[in-house]
C-alpha positions as CSV (number, residue, x, y, z in Angstrom):
1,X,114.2,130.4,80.1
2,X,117.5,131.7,80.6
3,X,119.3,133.6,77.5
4,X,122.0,131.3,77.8
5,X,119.5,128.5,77.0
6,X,117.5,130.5,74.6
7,X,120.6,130.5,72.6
8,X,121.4,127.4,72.6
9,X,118.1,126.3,71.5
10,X,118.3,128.1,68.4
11,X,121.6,126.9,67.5
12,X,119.6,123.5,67.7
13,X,116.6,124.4,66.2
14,X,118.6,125.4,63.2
15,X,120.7,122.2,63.1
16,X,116.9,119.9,63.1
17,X,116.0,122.0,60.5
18,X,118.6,121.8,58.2
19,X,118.5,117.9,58.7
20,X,114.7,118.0,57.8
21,X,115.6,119.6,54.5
22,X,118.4,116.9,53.9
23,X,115.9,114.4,54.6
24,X,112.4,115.3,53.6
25,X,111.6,111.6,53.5
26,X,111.3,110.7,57.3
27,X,109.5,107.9,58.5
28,X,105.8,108.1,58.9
29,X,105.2,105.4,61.1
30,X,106.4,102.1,63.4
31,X,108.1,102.8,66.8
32,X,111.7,103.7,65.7
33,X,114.7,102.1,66.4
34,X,115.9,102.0,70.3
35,X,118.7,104.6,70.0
36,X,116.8,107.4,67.3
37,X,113.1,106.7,69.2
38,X,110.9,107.9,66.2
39,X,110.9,110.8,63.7
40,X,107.7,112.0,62.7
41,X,109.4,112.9,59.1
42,X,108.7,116.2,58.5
43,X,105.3,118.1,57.6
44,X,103.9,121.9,58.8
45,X,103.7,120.5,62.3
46,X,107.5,119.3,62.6
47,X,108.8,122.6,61.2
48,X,107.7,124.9,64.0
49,X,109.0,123.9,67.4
50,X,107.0,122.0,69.9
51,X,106.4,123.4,73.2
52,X,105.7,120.3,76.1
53,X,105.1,121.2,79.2
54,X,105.3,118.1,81.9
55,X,105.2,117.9,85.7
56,X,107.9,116.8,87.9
57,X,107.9,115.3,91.1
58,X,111.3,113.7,91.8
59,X,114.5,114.8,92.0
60,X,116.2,117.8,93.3
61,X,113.6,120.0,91.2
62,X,116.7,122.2,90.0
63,X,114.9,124.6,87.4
64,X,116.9,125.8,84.3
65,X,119.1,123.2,85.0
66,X,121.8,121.3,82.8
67,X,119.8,117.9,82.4
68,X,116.7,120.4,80.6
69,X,118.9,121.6,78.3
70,X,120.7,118.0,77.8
71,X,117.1,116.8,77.0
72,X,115.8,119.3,75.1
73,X,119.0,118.9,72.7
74,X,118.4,114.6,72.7
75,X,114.9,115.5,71.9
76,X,115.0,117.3,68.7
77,X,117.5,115.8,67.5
78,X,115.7,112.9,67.9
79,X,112.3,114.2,66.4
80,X,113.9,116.5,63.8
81,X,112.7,119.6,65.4
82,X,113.1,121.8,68.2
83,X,111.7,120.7,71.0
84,X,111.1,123.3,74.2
85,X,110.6,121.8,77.9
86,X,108.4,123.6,80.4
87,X,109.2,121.9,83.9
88,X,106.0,122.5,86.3
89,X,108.0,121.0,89.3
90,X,105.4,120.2,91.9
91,X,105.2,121.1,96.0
92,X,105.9,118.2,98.6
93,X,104.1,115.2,99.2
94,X,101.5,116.3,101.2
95,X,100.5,118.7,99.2
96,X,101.1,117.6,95.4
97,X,97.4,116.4,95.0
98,X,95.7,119.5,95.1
99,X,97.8,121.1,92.8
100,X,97.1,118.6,90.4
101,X,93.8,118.9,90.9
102,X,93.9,122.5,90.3
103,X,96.2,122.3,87.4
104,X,93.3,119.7,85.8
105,X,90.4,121.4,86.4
106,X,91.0,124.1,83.5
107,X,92.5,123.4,80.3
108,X,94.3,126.5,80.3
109,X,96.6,125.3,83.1
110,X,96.8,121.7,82.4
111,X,100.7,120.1,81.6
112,X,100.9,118.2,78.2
113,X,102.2,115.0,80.5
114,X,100.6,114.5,83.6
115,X,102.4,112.6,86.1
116,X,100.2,111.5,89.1
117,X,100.3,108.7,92.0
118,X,97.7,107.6,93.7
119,X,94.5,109.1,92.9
120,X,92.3,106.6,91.2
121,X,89.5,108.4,91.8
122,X,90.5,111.5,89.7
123,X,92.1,109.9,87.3
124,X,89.3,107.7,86.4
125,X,87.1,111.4,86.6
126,X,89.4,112.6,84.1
127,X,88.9,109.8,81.9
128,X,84.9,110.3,82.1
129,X,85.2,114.3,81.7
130,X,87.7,113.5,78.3
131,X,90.5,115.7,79.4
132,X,92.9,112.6,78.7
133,X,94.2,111.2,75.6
134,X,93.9,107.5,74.7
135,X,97.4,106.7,73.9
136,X,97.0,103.4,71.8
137,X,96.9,104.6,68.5
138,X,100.3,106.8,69.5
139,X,101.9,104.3,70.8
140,X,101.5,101.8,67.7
141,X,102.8,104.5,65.6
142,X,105.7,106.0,67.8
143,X,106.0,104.1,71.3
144,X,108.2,101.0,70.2
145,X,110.9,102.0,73.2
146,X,107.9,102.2,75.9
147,X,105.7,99.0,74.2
148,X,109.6,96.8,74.2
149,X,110.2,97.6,78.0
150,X,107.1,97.3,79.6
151,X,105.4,93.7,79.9
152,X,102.4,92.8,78.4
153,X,101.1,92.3,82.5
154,X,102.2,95.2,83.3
155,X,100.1,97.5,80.1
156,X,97.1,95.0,81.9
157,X,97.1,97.2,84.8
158,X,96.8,100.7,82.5
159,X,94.3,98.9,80.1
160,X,90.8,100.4,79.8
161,X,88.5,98.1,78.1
162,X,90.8,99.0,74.8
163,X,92.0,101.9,75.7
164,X,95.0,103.2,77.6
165,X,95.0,106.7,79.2
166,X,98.1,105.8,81.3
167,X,101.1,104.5,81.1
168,X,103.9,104.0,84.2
169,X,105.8,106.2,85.5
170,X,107.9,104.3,87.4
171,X,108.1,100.3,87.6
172,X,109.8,98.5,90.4
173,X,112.0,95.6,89.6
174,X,110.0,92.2,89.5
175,X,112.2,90.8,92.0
176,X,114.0,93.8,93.6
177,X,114.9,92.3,97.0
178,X,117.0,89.3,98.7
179,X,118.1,88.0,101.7
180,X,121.7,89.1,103.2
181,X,124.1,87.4,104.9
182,X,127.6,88.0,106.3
183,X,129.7,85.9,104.6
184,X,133.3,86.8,106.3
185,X,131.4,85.9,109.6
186,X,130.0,82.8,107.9
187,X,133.6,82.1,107.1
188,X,134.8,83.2,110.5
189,X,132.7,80.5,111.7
190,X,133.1,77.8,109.4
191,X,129.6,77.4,108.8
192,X,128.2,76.3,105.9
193,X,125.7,78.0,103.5
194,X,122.2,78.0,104.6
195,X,120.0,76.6,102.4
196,X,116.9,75.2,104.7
197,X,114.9,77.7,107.3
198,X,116.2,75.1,110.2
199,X,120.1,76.0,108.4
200,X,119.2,80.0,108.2
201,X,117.9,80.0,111.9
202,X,120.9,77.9,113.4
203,X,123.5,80.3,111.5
204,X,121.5,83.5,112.7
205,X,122.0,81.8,116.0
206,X,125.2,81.6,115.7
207,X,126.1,84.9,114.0
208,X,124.5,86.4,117.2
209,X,126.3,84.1,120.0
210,X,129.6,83.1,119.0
211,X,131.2,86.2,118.4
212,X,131.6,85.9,114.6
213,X,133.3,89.4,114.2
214,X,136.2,88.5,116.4
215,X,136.3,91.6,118.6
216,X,135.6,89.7,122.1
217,X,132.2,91.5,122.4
218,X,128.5,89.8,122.2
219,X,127.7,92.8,120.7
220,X,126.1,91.4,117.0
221,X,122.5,90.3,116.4
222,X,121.1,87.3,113.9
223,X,118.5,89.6,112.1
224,X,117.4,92.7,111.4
225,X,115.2,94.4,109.1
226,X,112.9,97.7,108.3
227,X,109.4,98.1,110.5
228,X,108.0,96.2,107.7
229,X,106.5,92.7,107.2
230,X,108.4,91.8,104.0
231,X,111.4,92.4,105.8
232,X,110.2,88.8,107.5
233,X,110.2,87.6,104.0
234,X,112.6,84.6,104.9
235,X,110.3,83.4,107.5
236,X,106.7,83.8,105.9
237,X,107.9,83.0,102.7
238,X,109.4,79.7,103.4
239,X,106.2,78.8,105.3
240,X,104.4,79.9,101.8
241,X,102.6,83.1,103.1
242,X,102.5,86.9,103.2
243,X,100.8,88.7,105.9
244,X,100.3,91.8,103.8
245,X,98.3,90.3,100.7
246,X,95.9,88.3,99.7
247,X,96.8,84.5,98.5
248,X,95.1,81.9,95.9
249,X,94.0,78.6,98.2
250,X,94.5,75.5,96.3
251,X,90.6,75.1,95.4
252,X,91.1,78.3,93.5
253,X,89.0,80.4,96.3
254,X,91.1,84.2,97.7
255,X,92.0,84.1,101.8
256,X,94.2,87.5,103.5
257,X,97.6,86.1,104.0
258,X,98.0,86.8,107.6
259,X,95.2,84.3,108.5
260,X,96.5,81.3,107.1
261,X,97.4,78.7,110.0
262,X,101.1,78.7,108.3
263,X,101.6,82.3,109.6
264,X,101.3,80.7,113.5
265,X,104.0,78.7,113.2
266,X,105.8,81.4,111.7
267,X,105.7,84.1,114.3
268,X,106.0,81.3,117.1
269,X,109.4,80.6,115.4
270,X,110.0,84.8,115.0
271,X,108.8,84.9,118.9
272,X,111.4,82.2,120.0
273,X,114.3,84.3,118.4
274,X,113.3,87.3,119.7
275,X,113.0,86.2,123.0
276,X,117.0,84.8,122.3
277,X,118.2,88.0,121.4
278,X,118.7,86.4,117.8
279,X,116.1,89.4,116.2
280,X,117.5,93.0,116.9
281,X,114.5,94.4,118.8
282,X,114.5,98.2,117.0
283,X,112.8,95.9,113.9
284,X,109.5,96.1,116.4
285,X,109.9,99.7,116.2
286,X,108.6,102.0,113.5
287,X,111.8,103.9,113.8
288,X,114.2,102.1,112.4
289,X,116.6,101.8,109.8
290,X,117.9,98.6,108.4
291,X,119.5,100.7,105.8
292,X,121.8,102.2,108.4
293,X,122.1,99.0,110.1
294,X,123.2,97.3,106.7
295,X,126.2,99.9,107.0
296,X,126.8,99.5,110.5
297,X,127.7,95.9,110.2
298,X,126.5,94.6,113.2
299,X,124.2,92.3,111.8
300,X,124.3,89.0,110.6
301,X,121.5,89.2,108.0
302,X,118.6,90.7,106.3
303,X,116.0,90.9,103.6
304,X,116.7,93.5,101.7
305,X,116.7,95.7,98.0
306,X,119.2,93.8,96.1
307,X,120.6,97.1,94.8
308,X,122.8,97.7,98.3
309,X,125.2,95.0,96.6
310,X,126.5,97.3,94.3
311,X,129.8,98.4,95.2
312,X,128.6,102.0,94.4
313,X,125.5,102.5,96.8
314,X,126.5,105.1,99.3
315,X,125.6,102.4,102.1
316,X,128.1,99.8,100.5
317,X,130.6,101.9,100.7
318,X,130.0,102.8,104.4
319,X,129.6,99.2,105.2
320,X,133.0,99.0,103.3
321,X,134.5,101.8,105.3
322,X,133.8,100.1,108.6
323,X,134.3,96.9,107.9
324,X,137.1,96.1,104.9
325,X,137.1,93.2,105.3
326,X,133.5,92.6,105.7
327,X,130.9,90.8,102.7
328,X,127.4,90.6,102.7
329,X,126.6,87.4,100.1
330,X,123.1,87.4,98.1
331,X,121.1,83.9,99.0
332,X,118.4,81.8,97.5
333,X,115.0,81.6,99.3
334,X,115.2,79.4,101.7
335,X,113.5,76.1,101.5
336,X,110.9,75.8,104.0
337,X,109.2,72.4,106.2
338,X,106.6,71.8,102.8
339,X,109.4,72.5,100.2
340,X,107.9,75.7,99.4
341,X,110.4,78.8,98.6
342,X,110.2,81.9,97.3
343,X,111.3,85.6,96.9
344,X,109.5,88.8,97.5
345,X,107.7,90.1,94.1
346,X,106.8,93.2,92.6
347,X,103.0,94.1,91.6
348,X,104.4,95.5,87.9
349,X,102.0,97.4,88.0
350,X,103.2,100.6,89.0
351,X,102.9,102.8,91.5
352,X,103.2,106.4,89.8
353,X,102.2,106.8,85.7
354,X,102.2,109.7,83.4
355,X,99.5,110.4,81.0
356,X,98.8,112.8,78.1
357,X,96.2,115.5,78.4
358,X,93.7,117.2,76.2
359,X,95.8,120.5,76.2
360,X,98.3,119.2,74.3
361,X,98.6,120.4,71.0
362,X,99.7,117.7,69.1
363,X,99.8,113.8,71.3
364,X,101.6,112.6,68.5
365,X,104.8,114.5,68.9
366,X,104.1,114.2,73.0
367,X,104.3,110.5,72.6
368,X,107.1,110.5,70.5
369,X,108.5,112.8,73.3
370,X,107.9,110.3,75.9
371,X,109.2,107.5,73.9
372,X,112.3,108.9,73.4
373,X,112.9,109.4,77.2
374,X,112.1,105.6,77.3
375,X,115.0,105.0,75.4
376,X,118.1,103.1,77.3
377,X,120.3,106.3,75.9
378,X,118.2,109.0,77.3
379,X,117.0,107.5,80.2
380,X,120.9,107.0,81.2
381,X,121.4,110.7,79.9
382,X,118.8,112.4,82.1
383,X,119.9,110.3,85.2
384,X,123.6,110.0,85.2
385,X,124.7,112.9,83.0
386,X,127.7,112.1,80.2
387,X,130.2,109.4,80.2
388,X,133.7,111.1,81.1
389,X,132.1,114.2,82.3
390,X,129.8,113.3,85.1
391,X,130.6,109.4,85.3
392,X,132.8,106.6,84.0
393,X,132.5,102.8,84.2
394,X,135.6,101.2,85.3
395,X,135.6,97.4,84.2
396,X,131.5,97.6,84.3
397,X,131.4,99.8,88.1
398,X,129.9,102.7,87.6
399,X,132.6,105.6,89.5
400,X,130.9,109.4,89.6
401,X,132.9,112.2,88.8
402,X,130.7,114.3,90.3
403,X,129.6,114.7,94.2
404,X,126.2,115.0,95.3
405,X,125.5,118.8,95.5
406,X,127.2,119.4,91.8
407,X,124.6,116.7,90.5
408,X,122.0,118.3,92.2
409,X,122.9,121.8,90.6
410,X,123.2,119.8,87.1
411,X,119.4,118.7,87.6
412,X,120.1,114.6,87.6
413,X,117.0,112.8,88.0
414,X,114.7,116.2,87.9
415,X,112.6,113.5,85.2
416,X,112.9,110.5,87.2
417,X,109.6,108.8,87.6
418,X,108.8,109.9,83.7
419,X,109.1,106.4,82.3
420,X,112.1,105.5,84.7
421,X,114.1,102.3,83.2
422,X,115.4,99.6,85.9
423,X,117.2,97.2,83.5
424,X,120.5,97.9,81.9
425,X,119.9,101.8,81.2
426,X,120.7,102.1,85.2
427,X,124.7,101.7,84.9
428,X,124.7,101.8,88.4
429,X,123.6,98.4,88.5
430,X,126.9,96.3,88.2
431,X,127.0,93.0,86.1
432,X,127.0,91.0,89.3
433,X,124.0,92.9,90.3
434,X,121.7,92.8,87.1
435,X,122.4,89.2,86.7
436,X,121.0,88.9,90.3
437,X,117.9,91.1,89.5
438,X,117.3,88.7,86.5
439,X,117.4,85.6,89.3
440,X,115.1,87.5,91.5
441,X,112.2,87.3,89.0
442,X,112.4,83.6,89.0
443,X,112.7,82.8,92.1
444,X,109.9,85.2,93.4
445,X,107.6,83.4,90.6
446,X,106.6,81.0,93.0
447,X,104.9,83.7,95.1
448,X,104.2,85.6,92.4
449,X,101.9,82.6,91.2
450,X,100.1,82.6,94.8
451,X,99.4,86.3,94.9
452,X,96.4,88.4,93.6
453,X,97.6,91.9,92.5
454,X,93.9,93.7,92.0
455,X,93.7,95.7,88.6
456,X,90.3,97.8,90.6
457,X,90.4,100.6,93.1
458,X,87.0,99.9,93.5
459,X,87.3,97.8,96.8
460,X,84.5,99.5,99.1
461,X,84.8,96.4,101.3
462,X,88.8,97.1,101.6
463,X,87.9,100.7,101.6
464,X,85.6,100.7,105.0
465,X,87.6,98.0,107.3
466,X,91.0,97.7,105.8
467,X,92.5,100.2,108.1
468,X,91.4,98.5,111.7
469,X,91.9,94.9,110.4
470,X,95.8,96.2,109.3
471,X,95.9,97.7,113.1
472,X,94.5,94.4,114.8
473,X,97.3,92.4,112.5
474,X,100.2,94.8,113.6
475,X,99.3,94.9,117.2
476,X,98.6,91.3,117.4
477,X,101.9,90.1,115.3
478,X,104.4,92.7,117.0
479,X,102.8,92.0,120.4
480,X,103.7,88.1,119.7
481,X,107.2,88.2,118.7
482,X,108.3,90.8,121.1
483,X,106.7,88.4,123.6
484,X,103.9,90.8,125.0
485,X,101.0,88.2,123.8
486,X,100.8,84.7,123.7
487,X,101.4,82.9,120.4
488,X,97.1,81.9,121.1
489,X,96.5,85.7,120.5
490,X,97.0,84.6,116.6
491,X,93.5,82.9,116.9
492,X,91.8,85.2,118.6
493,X,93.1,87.7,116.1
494,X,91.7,85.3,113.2
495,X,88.5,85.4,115.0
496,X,88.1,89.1,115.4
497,X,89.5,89.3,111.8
498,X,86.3,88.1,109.7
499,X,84.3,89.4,113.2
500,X,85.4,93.0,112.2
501,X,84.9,93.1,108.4
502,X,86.8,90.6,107.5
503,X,84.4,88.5,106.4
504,X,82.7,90.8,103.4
505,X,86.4,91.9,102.7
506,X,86.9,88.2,101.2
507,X,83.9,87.8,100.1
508,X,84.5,91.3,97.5
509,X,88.4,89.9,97.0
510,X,87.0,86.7,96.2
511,X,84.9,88.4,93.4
512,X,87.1,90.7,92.4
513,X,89.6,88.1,91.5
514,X,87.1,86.2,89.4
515,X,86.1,89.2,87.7
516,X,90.0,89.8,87.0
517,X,90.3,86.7,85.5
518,X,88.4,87.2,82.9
519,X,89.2,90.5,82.5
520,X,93.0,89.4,81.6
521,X,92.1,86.8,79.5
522,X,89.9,89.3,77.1
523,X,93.0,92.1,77.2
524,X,95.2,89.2,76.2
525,X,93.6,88.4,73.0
526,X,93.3,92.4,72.8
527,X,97.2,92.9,73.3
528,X,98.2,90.3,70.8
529,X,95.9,92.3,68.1
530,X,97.0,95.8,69.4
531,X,99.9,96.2,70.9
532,X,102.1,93.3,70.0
533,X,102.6,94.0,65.8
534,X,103.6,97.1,67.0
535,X,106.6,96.1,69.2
């Protein structure tokens, strides 16, 4: 701790406890209101400060930084008591895991709140060793601003047979993506809005032959995308498949996506525009970067994170820079040759969580801790700084006042991933751009509704064969549409497939998804008794 910050924590440690003696009364339980979070009212815990100690792994990792000290004030004034943050920033990616596990294998050295991604396997030792705290009974007295935000599927996936010991960290949006199009060169054109596959694949045709940037050049491509399968999403998805998961049949049995028949036609259509030069051939490479090409602008369209529309993100306003006059338009799925249509979805389930450990001293004031970082005030707080000083809105567009390296130094998003909002606590998001967000989630239902997002990490099946069965997909798929194999490799891959492991992998999804089932249905009797009173 600096002296600077020493100081100032005084100053507010004095202020919390002159309000504790102007109100004695506090409130002793319930979730709080959104803005205030909860105050634990008082008693021989609130009147000495609280000491948390939390690990970081987003962010610049700026220690000492402006946004600790920010929080640290929000906090007690929030809780009616000084509150003192010790950030344990952790190393890179590859090496984060072991010094988590180092951190947890002694009570001495473990944080208060544990952030962690990706390791089922301790996490559920930690659990059976007791060195985490079963947040339930916290949460129904202080964690209204974590219970409101979160869906009731999304606490499934942290649910322990009526306990939590986890909560996430960090939610995608339910329908975070779209597909793109070039509307000036739609314009340029005068072509009509797609709404059809057959529509989308005769204006990518277009877009990539009839010159719809004016500059005299064939020099534009149809499609483009990241070296990633969702990235086909307007192809697969309007053929009512995904290659990358695993899809209820309509007898109510589980098959893997990519060996549905539906996926042929598919990639016989992606092989066709490849071999037309409609498909920009660096999406067959692992290296590119359809970020980059969305700024570029020599592109026609692309599935892509609905957040490049806002006229803020740094590659909108490079697109912008290089092409003023150019518009990228948000569509609906397109309707494939069965009807069927349909956005990429989100697991909501999480991908990183934070939990509460056995060192800490009192899990009560560490909830309320963690609830008020869930609040839309301090979430916006920790991540964008203060209204007039580091940002403004200008008629709902969020304009920073700050450049890149000052909000580094200030320590913005240092506590991203701790309970990280995505609704209307991230100001970035224009109006234009939430209300598409919202429309994302319906229209991705439909594949939603298809898809089986697995609660267990107990897959040995998955464990032992995914890996070569993923390799035989890519090699097979990519060799097809580049044109390297024969669209009759897709049958020989569905062959090998259940040949190779395939076969048990279904056969353990297939139970798996059974056993889910019920599992759901008992935590949703659970969750009205438990968790809903309490929002």
């Amino acid at each position: 701790m600096t002296n600077r910050k020493t100081k100032l924590l005084a100053l507010t440690a004095i202020a919390a406890m002159l309000a504790a003696c102007s109100n004695s009364g506090g409130n002793g339980g319930g979730g709080g209101s959104e803005s205030s979070g909860t105050n634990d009212g008082g008693g021989a815990a609130a009147s000495k400060p609280l000491h948390v100690s939390i690990t970081l792994m987003g962010g610049p990792k700026t220690p000492d930084a402006w946004v600790e000290t920010a929080l640290e004030e929000d906090l007690s004034a929030s809780l009616n008591r000084k509150v003192d943050l010790e950030n344990l920033f952790l190393p890179g990616w590859s090496d984060y895991k072991t010094k988590l596990n180092l951190m947890m294998g002694d009570r001495k050295s473990m944080p208060d709140i544990l952030w962690h991604s990706d390791m089922e396997k301790e996490y559920n030792s930690w659990i059976q060793a007791g060195v985490l705290v079963d947040l339930v009974p916290h949460l129904q007295k202080h964690g209204r601003n974590i219970l409101d935000y979160y869906t009731e599927d999304t606490l499934f996936y942290s649910w322990d047979d009526g306990k939590m010991f986890r909560l996430p960290g960090d939610v995608a949006e339910l329908g975070s993506m779209t597909t793109m199009l070039r509307q000036d060169w739609l314009d340029n054109l005068g072509l009509q809005t797609p709404t059809t596959l057959d529509q989308f694949v005769e204006v990518l045709r277009a877009f990539t032959n009839d010159d719809p940037d004016r500059n005299g050049k064939k020099d534009t491509f149809g499609f483009v995308g990241d070296h990633d399968w969702r990235a086909f999403a307007p192809f697969f998805y309007s053929h009512g498949v995904d290659v990358d998961q695993f899809l209820v049949q309509e007898d109510g049995t589980v098959k893997y996506g990519a060996t549905m028949p539906q996926v042929k036609q598919a990639l016989k259509l992606l092989q066709d525009l490849y071999a037309e030069g409609v498909i920009d051939p660096r999406m067959v490479t692992p290296n590119v970067s359809a970020g980059d090409l969305f700024a570029e602008g020599k592109v026609g369209s692309l599935y892509y994170w609905v957040s490049f529309l806002n006229a803020g993100h740094p590659k909108q306003m490079s697109f912008k820079e290089i092409n003023p006059a150019g518009q990228y338009a948000a569509l609906e799925p397109m309707l494939g040759p069965d009807g069927f249509s349909a956005d990429v979805p989100s697991d909501g389930k999480g991908w990183s969580f934070v939990s509460v450990t056995g060192a800490a001293e009192e899990p009560d004031a560490v909830v309320q801790v963690l609830n008020r970082i869930a609040s839309k005030e301090t979430n916006t707080l920790i991540k964008f700084g203060k209204e007039g000083e580091h940002y403004k809105l200008d008629n709902g567009t969020f304009v920073n006042l700050i450049n890149e390296d000052e909000g580094k130094q200030l320590g913005l998003d240092n506590y991203t991933w701790i309970i990280t909002r995505k609704d209307e606590a991230n100001i970035k998001n224009t109006p234009e751009v939430i209300q598409l967000f919202e429309r994302r989630i319906e229209t991705s239902q439909p594949m939603r509704d298809k898809i089986v997002f697995f609660k267990s990490s107990n897959r040995k099946e998955w464990s032992e064969y995914s890996a070569d069965l993923i390799k035989l997909r890519d090699e097979t798929f990519y060799g097809i549409i580049a044109g390297n194999l024969d669209i009759g490799a897709f049958d020989s891959f569905v062959e090998r497939f259940y040949k190779q492991g395939g076969k048990q992998v279904e056969e353990e999804a297939n139970l798996l998804y059974a056993s889910q089932r019920e599992e759901r249905e008992k935590f949703g009797a659970w969750y009205r008794d438990n968790i809903a009173p309490y929002k």
